[in-house]
N, C-alpha and C positions, 0 to 999 in steps of 0.2 A: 435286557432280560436274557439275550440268549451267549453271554459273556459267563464263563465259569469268575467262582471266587477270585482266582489266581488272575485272570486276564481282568478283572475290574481293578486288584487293587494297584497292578503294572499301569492301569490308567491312569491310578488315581495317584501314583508316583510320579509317572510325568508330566501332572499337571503341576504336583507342587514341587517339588525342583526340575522344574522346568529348563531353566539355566544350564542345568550340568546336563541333558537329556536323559531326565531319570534319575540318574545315578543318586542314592541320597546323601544327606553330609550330617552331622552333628547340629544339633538347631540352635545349641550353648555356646561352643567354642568353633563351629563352622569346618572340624575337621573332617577329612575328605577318608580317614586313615578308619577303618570298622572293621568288628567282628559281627558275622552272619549266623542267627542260633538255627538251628534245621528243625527243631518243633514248633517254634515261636516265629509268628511275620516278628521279630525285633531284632535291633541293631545294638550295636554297644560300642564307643566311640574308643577309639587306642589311647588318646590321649588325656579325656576327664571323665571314662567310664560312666558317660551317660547312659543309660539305656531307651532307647526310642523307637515308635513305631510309626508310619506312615501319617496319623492323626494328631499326633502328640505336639500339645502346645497351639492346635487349633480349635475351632469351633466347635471340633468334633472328638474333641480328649475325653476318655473315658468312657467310649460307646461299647453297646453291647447289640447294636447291629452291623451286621457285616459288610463291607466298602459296597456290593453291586445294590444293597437293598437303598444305600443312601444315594451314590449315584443315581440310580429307579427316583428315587423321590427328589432329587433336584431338578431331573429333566422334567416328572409329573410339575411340577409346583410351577416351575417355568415356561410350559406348554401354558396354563392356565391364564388367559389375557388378562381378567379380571378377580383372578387370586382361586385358589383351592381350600377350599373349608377342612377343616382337621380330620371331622368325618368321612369325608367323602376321599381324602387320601389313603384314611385307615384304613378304606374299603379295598381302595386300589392296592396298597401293597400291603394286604392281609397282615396287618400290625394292630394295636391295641390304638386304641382313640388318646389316650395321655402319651402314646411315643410321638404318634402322626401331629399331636398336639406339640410336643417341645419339639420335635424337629423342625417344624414352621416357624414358629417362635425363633429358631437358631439362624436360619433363612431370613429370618425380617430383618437379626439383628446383624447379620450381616449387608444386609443392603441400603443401612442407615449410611447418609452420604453424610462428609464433611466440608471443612472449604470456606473460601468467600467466594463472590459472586458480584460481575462490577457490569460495566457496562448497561444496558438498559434491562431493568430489572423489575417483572411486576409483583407487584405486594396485594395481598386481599385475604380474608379471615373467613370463616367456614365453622356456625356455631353446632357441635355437634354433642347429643344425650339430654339429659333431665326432662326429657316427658313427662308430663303429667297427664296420666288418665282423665276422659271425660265423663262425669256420673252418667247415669243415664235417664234422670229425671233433667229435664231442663232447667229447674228452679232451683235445683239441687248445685249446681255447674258453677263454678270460679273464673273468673279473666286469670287465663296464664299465661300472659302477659306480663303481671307485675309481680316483681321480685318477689317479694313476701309467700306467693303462692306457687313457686318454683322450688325444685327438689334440693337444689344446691351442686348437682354431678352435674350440672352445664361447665362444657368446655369448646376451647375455639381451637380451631387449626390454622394457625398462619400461617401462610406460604409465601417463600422467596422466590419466582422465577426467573431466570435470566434467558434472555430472548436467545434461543442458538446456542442455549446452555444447559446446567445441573437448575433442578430441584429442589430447594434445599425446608422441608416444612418441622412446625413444631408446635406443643401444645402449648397454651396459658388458659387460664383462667377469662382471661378478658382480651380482649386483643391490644389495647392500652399496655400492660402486661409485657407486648413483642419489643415493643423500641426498643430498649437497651441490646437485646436479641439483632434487630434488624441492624442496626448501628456499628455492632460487631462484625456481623456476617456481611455485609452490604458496604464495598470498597468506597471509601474515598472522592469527588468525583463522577460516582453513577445516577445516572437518571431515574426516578423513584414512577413508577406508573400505579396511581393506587385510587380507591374508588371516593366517593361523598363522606363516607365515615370521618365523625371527628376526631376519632383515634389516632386519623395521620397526618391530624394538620402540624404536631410538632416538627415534621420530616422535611418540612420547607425551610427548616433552619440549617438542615445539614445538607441536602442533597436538593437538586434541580428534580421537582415532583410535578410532575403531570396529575391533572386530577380527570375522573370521567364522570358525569352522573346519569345516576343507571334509570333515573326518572324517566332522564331525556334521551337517552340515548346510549348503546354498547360500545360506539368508538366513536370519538369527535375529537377534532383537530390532533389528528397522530395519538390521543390518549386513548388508553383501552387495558384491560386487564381478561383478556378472552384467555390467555393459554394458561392465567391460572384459576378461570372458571372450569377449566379443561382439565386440570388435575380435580377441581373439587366433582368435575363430574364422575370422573373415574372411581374416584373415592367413595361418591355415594351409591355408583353400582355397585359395588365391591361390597357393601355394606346389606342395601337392599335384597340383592337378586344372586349375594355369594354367601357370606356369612350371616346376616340379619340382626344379629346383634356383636358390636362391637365394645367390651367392657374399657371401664374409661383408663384402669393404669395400663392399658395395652395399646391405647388408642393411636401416641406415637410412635408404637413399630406398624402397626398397618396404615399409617400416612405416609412412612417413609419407605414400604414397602411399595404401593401406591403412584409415590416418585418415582424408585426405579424402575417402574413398568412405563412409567409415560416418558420415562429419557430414553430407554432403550425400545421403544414401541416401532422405530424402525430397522430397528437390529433384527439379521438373524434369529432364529431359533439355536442353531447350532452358539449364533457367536454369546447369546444370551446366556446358553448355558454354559460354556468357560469362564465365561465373567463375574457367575455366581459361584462356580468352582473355586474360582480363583480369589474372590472375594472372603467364603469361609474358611480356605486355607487359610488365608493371609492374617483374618482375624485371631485375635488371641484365645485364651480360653473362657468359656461364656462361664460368670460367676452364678445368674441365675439360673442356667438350663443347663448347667454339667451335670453327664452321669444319667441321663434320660434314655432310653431304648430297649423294646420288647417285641418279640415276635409272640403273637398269637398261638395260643394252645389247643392242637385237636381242628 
């Protein structure tokens, strides 16, 4: 906050060409050769007359908030262990609730991790929406339980763990649903640690699976799936005691938001926030949140 315009967006240059220290280059043809306009923060390349600015061709193309306000809202959003609600950002940086809304949004969807994941790796589902209200006559009340009397917006989160590794989670329908998912993501060779669900008995075909059952016991004979109860616990505070409802086409950006809080949970503050700097630069331009940002009127 107490950085002028001009000294945030000199930051926010040397985070993203970092390589040259600073210095920017052409994002199309990578030339180093520029003209500098004196009204405009913009550049204009000597040799394919691009015109570019600081954000262009990131996550953040087409903003109509100024570099220190988003910088302010990364490090907010990053401070926050268990995630910052849209509201209560808008509050912090006196923005409109749909800016503080797509800016989080652009934040999640840069922290979507990619990858395989080898070595020992645990697997377990996390079914998450389609409540059903309970009347309030007892005679009146349904078992929901069974399919028939369920909403249909039930969804699972499946999570990849690798032990000293990435996070890698994702939605289906059913956890049955993940295999082909797990099979991809999940090297060649690795050790499958996954709980009683019949979902994962196909996994003994491909991969050396460890099973644990949670009847009898959290860990037995080296099987366990504890670090990604560990992500589903995070998730469900995040849910309960941050945002409280979690809408379901949204639901894998704040799992995989989620993840990278619990990879980088021993990182820095500081390194945490370069990593997401560095993350939304690097990211291309977001197709469904381009062009979002307002400051508050009055």
């Amino acid at each position: 906050m107490a950085m002028s315009d001009k000294q945030a967006a000199e930051a926010f240059q040397a985070i993203r060409w970092h390589e040259t220290d600073g210095k920017p280059y052409c994002p199309r043809c990578r030339c180093a050769a520029l003209y500098t306009y004196t009204t405009r923060a913009l550049w204009k390349c000597k040799a394919c007359e691009h015109q570019f600015s600081v954000t262009s061709g990131t996550i953040f193309a087409s903003r109509k908030l100024d570099i220190r306000m988003i910088l302010l809202a990364i490090a907010l959003f990053v401070n926050a262990a268990k995630g910052i609600s849209a509201l209560q950002l808008s509050r912090d940086l006196g923005v409109h609730y749909r800016t503080a809304y797509v800016m989080s949004h652009k934040l999640r969807e840069a922290m979507q991790a990619e990858g395989q994941l080898s070595g020992e790796v645990e697997v377990d589902g996390m079914y998450c929406g389609g409540h059903v209200k309970p009347e309030n006559r007892k005679e009146d009340r349904i078992d929901r339980r069974l399919s028939e009397n369920r909403t249909g917006k039930r969804q699972v989160v499946v999570v990849m763990r690798e032990r000293g590794g990435r996070t890698l989670p994702f939605v289906f329908r059913s956890e049955d649903e993940s295999l082909p998912t797990i099979q991809s993501r999940v090297a060649p060779g690795s050790v499958i640690h996954a709980d009683e669900s019949p979902a994962w008995d196909s996994l003994h075909a491909r991969y050396l699976t460890k099973r644990i059952n949670h009847k009898r016991a959290y860990s037995e004979n080296g099987a366990c799936t504890n670090q990604a109860e560990s992500f589903f616990s995070r998730l469900r505070r995040a849910e309960v005691g941050t945002h409280h409802h979690i809408a379901g086409p949204y639901l894998g950006l704040y799992a995989g938001e989620m993840a990278w809080r619990e990879d980088n949970r021993r990182v820095s503050n500081g390194e945490q926030y370069l990593k997401l700097v560095g993350a939304a630069l690097a990211s291309g331009v977001s197709r469904q949140w381009k062009g979002y940002g307002r400051r508050r009127v009055g």
